[in-house]
N, C-alpha and C positions, 0 to 999 in steps of 0.2 A: 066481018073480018076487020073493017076499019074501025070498029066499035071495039072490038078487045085490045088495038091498037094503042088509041084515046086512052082506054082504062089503065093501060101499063104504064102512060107516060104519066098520065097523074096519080100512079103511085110512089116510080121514079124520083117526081118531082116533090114529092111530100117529104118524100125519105131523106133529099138532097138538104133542104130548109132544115130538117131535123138535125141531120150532121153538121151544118157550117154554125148554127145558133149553138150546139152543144148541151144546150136545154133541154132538159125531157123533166116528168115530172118525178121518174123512179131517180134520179138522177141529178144535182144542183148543184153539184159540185163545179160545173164549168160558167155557170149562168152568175155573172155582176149580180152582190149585194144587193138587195133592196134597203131602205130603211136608216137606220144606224145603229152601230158593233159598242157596243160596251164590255171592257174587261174589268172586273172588281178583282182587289189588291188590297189585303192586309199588312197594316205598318202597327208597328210599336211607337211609344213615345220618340224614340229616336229616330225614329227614319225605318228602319231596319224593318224589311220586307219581312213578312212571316207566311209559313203552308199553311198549306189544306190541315194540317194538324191540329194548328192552334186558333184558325178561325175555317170554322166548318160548313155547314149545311149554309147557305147564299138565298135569301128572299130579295127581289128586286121589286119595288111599290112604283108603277108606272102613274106620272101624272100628266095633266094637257096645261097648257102657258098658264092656264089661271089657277094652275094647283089642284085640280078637280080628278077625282081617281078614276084610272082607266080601267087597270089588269093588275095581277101580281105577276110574277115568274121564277121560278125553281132555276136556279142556278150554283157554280160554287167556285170558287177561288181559282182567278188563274183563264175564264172559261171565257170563249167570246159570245153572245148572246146580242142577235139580231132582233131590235123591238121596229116595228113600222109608228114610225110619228102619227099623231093628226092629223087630217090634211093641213088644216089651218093655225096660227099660235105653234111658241113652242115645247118643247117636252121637257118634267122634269122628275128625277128618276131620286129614288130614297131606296139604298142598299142597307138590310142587317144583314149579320152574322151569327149564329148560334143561336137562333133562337128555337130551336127544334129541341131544347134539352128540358124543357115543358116547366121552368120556374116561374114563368112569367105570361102574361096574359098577352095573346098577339092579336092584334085587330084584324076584324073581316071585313074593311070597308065596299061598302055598294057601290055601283058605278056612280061619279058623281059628287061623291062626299069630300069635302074639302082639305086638303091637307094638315091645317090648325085643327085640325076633328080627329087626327088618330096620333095613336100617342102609346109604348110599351106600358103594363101596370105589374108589380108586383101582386101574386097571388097567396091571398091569407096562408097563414103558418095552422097545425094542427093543434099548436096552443090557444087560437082563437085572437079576440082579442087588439090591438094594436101591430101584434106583430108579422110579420110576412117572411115568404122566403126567400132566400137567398137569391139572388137571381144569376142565372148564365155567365159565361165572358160573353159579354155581348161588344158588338161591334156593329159601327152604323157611319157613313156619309151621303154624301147627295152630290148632283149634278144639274143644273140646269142649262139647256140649249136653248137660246130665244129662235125663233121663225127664221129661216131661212139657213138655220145652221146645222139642221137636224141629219145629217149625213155623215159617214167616214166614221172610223173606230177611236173611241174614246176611253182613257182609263179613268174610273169610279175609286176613289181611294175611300178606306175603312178605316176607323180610329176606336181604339175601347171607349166605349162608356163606362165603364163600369172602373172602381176599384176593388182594393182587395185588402184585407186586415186578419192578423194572427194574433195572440193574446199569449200571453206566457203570467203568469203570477205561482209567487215565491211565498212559502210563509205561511200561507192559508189556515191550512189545520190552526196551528200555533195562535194564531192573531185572531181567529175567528172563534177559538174556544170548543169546539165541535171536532171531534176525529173520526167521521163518519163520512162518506163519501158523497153525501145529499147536498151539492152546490150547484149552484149556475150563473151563468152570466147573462145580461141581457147588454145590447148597445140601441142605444137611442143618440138619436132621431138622424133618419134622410128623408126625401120624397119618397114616395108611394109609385112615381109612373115621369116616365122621361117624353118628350113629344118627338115628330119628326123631323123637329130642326136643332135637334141635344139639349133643349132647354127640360129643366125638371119642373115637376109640378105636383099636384094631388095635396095627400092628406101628410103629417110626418108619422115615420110609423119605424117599429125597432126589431131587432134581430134577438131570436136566443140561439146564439150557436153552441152546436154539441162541444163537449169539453171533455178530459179526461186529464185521470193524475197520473205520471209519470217520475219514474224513479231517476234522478240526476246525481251520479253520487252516490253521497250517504243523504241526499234530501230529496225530497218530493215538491213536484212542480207539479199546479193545472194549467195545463196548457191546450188552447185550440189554434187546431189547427188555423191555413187561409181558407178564407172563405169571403165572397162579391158583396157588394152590396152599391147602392148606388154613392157618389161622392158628396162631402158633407164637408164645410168647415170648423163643425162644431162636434164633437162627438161625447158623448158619457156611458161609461162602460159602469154599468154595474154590477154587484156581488151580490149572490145571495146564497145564505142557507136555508132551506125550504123556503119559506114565503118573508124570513126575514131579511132584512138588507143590511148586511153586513159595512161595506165602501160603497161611494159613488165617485170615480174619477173623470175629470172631461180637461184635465191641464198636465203637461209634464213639469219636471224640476226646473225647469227655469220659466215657468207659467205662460207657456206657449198652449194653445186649445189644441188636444186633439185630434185632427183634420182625417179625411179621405179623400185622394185624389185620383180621378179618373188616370188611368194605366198605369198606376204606379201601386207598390205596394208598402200597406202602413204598418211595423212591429213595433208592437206594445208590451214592455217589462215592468209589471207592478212587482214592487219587493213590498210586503206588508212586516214593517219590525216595528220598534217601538216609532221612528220617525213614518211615515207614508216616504216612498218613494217611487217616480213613474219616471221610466226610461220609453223614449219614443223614437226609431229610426226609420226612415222613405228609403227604398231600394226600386232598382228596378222590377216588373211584375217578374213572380215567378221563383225570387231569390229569398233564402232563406235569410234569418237573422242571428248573427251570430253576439250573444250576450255574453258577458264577463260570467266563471266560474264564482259560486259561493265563495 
């Protein structure tokens, strides 16, 4: 008797601990954070906060004090995500954005491998070749916690890498001698692969984006659309008809180079007449370019 006694009081009393810690294991809702809370947040050039729309699917790349890769983690815009530190040194964390839209090459580092060791790449075009594809809106920052800091929620801010360029040229048929639909464009040169500190690097390597002619008018324009590529200070867009090369431009009318800059967008208007003429205007990403009527 005094034995089932004993037994009820020390279930009682387990139950009691159970209820005042709030803790259970189906259950964490009541139980203090361990670790430290990271929220990632996409901004534009401006400041100006952006959704889950326009930067998407969230990889977090967990490092230890000396840069040395831990884990990844699946996360997304807006979301709190509790990583546990090291015990020892402290943490530092490399967020992208969009990298789930499969244009580019994402590293699978081992545990271990040093942060200067991984790095986005552009992945070859079906043309072979120098050229590669487009790559994602990608989006990337970092945060480092030295030792002793690794605690409490922190916000991870995101920035493009990437920009963005659209092409319009006037005239083609006419100046090119060909009234045949067989043209393309190719734009040379950026990096090949950005690393995890936004620095670019690799091989330089060129874009052929898809193009099409389009009735403006009483005239016809080729025009392509936007389309990413990594940012470049020097850009040269060429022309071709089949394998011949019609123009090559890399300066506007007032012999400024070409450029691409990261989150912003570049519009390009080649007018081919008897003069060359190249119109070039920066907008923010996303905005169309509106050119003067024939």
């Amino acid at each position: 008797m005094q034995h089932s006694y004993m037994k009820s009081f020390s279930v009682a009393a387990l139950l009691l601990v159970i209820l005042t810690t709030g803790c259970i294991k189906e259950d964490l809702d009541d139980c203090p954070p361990k670790g430290v809370t990271f929220t990632v947040k996409a901004y534009d050039n401006d400041g100006k906060e952006l959704t889950r729309e326009e930067a998407g699917d969230v990889v977090m790349f967990i490092f230890d004090g000396e840069k040395r890769f831990l884990e990844k983690v699946d996360t997304k815009i807006g979301e709190n995500i509790t990583v546990i530190p090291p015990t020892e040194g402290g943490i530092h964390v490399v967020a992208w954005s969009n990298l789930a839209g499969g244009h580019q090459k994402v590293p699978q580092p081992l545990p271990g491998t040093p942060m200067d060791e991984c790095g986005i790449t552009l992945l070859p075009a079906p043309q072979g070749g120098d050229y590669r594809l487009s790559p994602d809106d990608l989006f990337r920052g970092d945060i480092h916690l030295p030792a002793g800091e690794t605690t409490g929620t922190h916000t991870l801010p995101i920035y493009r890498e990437t920009g963005q360029m659209d092409i319009t040229i006037r005239n083609l048929k006419e100046f090119a001698g060909y009234n045949d639909d067989n043209y393309t464009v190719v734009v040379r040169e950026t990096s090949s692969g950005i690393d995890f500190r936004g620095n670019l690097y690799g091989d330089k390597v060129a874009y052929r984006p898809e193009g099409t002619f389009v009735t403006n008018g009483s005239a016809e324009e080729f025009t392509i659309p936007p389309f990413n590529l990594f940012p470049s200070q020097q850009i040269t867009i060429e022309i071709y008809h089949g394998d011949e090369l019609i123009v090559a431009v890399s300066k506007d009318a007032s012999q400024t180079p070409v450029s691409v800059q990261k989150g912003l967008a570049t519009h390009v208007l080649i007018e081919l007449k008897t003069l060359l003429s190249v119109s070039v205007s920066i907008s923010p990403w996303g905005e169309d370019a509106v050119w003067k009527e024939f």
